[in-house]
N, C-alpha and C positions, 0 to 999 in steps of 0.2 A: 364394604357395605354391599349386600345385597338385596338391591329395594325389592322387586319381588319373584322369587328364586324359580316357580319354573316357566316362566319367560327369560333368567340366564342361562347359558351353555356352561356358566362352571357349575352350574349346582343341579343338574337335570339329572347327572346318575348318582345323586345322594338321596341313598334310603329314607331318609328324612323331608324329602321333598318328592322322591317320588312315589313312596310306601304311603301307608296310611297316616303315619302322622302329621301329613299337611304343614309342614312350614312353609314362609312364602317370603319371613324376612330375616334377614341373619344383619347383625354388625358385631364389631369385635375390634379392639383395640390388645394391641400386643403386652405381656407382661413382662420387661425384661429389665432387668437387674441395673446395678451400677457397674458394673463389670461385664454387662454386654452379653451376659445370658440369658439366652431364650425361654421360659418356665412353662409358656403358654398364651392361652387368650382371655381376654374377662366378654364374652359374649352376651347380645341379647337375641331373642327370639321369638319370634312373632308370626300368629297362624292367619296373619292378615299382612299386604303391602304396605310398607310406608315408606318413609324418606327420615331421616334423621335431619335434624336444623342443625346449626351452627354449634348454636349453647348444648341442644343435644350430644353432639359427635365430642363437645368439652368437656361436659361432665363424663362419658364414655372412659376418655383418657384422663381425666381426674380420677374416677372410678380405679382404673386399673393403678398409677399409680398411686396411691393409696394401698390398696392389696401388696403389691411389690416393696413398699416400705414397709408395712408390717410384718412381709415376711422376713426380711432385711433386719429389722428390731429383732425379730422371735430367734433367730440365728446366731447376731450377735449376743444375746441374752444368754443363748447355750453357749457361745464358743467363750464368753465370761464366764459364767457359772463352771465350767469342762474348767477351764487353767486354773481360776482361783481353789476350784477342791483337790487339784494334783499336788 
């Protein structure tokens, strides 16, 4: 989480914080598999400071996983569908 981005040193030379788009808050919670691969992030973004709560930063990673299991279903769905029409 970054409560508000250009008062941190990680996000001061991203175009996004230092261009005109004005971001100020980023969080993000990781997307990765049941087998430990990385796909991504489920980000949010905010052109004002905040702090996420508790129950926020929860639902964050309920969020993510969520997206991660349904890609997991939509996979599994093809790699059924792929064997049963061979």
């Amino acid at each position: 989480m970054v409560a508000n981005a250009p008062e941190d040193p990680r996000a001061l030379a991203n175009p996004l914080v230092a261009g005109g788009f004005g971001l100020r808050f980023y969080a993000a919670a990781p997307l990765t598999t049941r087998d430990g691969y990385n796909l991504g992030t489920m980000c949010i973004l905010d052109f004002k400071p905040r702090v996420l709560t508790r129950q926020e930063e929860t639902t964050l990673r309920c969020l993510a996983a969520v997206v991660v299991h349904n890609l997991e279903l939509r996979l599994e769905s093809r790699s059924a569908s792929s064997a049963h029409s061979s």
